[in-house]
C-alpha positions as CSV (number, residue, x, y, z in Angstrom):
1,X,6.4,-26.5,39.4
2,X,3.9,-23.9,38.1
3,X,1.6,-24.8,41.0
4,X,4.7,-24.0,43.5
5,X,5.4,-21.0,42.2
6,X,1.6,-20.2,42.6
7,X,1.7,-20.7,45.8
8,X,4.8,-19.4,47.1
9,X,3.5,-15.6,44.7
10,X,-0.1,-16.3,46.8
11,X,2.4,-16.2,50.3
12,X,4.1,-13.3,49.3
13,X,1.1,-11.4,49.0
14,X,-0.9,-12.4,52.0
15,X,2.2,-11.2,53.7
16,X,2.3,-8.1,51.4
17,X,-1.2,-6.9,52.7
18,X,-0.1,-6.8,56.3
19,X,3.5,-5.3,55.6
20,X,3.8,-1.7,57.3
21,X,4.6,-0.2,53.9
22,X,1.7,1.0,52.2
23,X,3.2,-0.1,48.3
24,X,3.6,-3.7,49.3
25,X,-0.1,-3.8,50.7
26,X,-0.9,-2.1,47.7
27,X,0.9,-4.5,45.3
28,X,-0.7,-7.2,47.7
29,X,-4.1,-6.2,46.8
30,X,-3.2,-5.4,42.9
31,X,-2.3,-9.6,43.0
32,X,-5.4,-10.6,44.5
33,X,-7.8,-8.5,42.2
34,X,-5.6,-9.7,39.3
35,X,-6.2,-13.6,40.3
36,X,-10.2,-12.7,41.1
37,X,-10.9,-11.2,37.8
38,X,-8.7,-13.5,35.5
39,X,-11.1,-16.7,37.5
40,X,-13.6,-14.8,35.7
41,X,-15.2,-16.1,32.6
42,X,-14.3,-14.4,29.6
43,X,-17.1,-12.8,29.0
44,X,-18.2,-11.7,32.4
45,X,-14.1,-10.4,32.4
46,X,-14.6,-8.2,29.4
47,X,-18.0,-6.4,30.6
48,X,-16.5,-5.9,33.9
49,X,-13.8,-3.9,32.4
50,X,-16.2,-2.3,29.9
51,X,-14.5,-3.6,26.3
52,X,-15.0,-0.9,24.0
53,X,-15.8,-1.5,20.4
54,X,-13.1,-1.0,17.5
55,X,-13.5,2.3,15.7
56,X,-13.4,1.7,11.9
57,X,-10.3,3.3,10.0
58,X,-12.5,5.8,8.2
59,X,-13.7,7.6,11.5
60,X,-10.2,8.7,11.8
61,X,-8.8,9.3,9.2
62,X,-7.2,12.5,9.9
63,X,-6.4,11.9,13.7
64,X,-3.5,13.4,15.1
65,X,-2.2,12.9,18.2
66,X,-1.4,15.8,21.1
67,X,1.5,15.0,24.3
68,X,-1.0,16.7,26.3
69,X,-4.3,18.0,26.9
70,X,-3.9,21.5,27.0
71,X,-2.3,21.8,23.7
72,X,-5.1,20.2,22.2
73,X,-7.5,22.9,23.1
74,X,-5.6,25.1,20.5
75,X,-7.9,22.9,18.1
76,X,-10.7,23.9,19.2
77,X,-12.8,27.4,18.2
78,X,-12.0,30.7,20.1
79,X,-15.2,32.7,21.2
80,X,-18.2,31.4,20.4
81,X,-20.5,28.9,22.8
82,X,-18.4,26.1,25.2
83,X,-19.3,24.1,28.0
84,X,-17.6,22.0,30.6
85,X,-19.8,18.8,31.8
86,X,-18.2,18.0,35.4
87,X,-15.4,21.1,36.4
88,X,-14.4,20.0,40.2
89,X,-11.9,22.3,41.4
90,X,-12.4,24.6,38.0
91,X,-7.9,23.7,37.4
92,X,-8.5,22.8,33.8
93,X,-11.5,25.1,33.3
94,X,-8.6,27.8,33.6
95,X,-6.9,26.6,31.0
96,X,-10.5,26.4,28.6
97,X,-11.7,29.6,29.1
98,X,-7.5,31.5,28.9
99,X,-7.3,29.3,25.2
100,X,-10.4,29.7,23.7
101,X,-12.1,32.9,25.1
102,X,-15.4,31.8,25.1
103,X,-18.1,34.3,24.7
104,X,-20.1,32.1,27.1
105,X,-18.8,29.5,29.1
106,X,-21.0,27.3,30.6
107,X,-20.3,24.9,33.7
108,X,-22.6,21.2,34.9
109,X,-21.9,20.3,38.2
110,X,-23.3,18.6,41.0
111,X,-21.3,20.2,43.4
112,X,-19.7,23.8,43.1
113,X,-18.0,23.9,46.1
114,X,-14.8,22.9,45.7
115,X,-14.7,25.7,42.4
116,X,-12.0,28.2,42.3
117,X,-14.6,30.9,40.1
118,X,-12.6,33.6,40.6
119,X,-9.3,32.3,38.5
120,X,-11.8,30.9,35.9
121,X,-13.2,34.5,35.3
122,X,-9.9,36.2,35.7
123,X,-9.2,34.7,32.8
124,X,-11.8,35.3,30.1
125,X,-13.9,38.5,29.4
126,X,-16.9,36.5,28.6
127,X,-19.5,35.4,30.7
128,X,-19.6,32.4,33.0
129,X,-22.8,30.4,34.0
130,X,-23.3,27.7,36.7
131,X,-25.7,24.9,36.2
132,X,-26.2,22.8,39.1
133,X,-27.5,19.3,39.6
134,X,-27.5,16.6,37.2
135,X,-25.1,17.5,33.8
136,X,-27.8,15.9,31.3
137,X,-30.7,16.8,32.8
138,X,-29.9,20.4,32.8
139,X,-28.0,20.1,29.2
140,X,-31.5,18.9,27.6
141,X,-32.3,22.5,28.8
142,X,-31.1,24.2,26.2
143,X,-32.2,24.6,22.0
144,X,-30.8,22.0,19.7
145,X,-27.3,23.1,18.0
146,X,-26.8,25.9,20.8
147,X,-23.0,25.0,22.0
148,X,-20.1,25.1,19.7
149,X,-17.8,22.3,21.8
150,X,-18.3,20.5,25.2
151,X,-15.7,18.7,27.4
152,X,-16.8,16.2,29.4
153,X,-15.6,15.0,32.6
154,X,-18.2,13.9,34.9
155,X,-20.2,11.2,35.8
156,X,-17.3,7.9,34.6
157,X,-19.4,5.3,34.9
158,X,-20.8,4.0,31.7
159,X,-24.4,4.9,31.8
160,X,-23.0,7.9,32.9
161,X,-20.9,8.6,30.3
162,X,-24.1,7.3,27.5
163,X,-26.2,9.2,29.4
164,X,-24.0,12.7,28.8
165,X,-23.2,12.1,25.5
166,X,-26.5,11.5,24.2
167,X,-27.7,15.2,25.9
168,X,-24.5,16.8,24.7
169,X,-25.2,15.9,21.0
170,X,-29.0,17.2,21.1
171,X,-27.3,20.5,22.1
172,X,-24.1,20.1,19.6
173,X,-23.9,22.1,16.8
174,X,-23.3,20.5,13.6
175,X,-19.6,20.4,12.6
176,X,-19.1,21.3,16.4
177,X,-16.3,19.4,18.9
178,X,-16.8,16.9,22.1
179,X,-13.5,16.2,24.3
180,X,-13.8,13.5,26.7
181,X,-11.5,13.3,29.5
182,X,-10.5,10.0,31.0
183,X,-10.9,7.9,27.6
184,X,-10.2,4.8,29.0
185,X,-11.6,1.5,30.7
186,X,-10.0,1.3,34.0
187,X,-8.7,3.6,36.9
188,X,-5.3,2.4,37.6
189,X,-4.9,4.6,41.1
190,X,-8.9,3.2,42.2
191,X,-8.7,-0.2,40.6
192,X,-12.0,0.7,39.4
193,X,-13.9,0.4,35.9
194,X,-14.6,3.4,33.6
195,X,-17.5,3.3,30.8
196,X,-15.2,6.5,28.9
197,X,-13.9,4.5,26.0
198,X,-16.8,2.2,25.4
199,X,-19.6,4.6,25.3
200,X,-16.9,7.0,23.3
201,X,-16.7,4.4,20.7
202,X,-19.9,3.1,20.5
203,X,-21.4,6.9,20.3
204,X,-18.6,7.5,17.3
205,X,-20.2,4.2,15.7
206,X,-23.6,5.3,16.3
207,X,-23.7,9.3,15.2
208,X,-20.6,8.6,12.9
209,X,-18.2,11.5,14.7
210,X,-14.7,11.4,13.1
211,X,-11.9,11.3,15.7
212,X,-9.9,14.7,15.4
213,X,-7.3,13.5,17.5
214,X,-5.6,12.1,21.5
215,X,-4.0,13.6,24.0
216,X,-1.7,11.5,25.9
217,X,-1.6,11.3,29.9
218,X,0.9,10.2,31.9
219,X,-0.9,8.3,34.4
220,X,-3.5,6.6,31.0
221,X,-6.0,9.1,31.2
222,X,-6.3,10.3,27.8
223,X,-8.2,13.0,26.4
224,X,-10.3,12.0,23.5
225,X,-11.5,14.7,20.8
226,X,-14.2,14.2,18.3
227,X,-16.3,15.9,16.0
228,X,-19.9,16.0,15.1
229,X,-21.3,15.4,11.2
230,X,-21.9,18.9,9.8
């Protein structure tokens, strides 16, 4: 019986994936990947999907939890030194530099085309600098302890994501703040893999960063905020 019931589910999605309505192919797909990855051995399953490690209780200790990103950003310090590793269109980066008021906002990007500068310095008085090419390369630039909080949204993968924390903390004040967008381990609209929460947790492990708090997302992709030793 279990084995009919395999087949007849295999059926219906082999005719899914040719069915003119773009949700069934989609669902289709979503069966096949799910039977692919579950013939995977357990261990080969849980790198795939990048298993993060457990955080222990006392690195979060007095976590909180936010409905949304933006009203997280309250938590963070007004003036003072920020930068934003990976910006895209610059729509959030709005919503950075009208909260905190950065004296100096800096921005890592590979590409600054798509950027909508002029909203993001309509609304801040401070100054706005553009660092293009690769996010850690160009972070290593600067003196130890110079920025007061960094979010990070760029490079998803997970050496990308080890690779970006380990320049933003040379460049972290102590005591200072990193938000991580994305804090997660898989891309629900891509079906794809992101290296967000493990290399989050493992850093937090590592450099023993408290968790300050979450932000919830509708869609699962959380914004993570953490804070450095002083």
């Amino acid at each position: 019986m279990p084995q009919m019931r395999s087949i007849r589910r295999g059926l219906s999605a082999a005719a899914g994936l040719v069915s003119p309505n773009p949700i069934k192919r989609i669902e289709a797909m979503q069966v096949f990947l799910s039977y692919q990855m579950h013939r995977l051995p357990g261990p080969a399953l849980l790198e795939h999907i990048n298993e993060a490690p457990t955080l222990t209780a006392a690195h979060m200790t007095n976590a909180r939890l936010w409905p949304i990103r933006h009203e997280m950003l309250a938590a963070l310090p007004k003036g003072g030194r920020c930068a934003e590793v990976g910006t895209y269109r610059g729509i959030f980066s709005k919503h950075i530099a009208a909260t905190c008021q950065p004296d100096e906002y800096h921005l890592f990007d590979i590409d600054f085309e798509p950027l909508d500068e002029e909203a993001i310095r309509a609304a801040f008085a401070g100054a706005l600098h553009k660092h293009l090419g690769d996010s850690a390369a160009n972070l290593r630039k600067f003196p130890a302890g110079y920025f007061d909080w960094l979010y990070i949204d760029a490079d998803h993968s997970y050496a990308g994501v080890v690779n970006d924390l380990a320049a933003a903390h040379s460049v972290l004040k102590p005591g200072g703040y990193l938000m991580l967008n994305d804090y997660t381990n898989w891309d629900p609209t891509s079906a794809h893999p992101y290296g967000v929460a493990k290399a989050a947790n493992e850093f937090i492990l590592a450099e023993n960063y408290e968790v300050v708090g979450l932000a919830l997302d509708s869609r699962g992709f959380h914004d993570f905020l953490i804070r450095k030793p002083a």
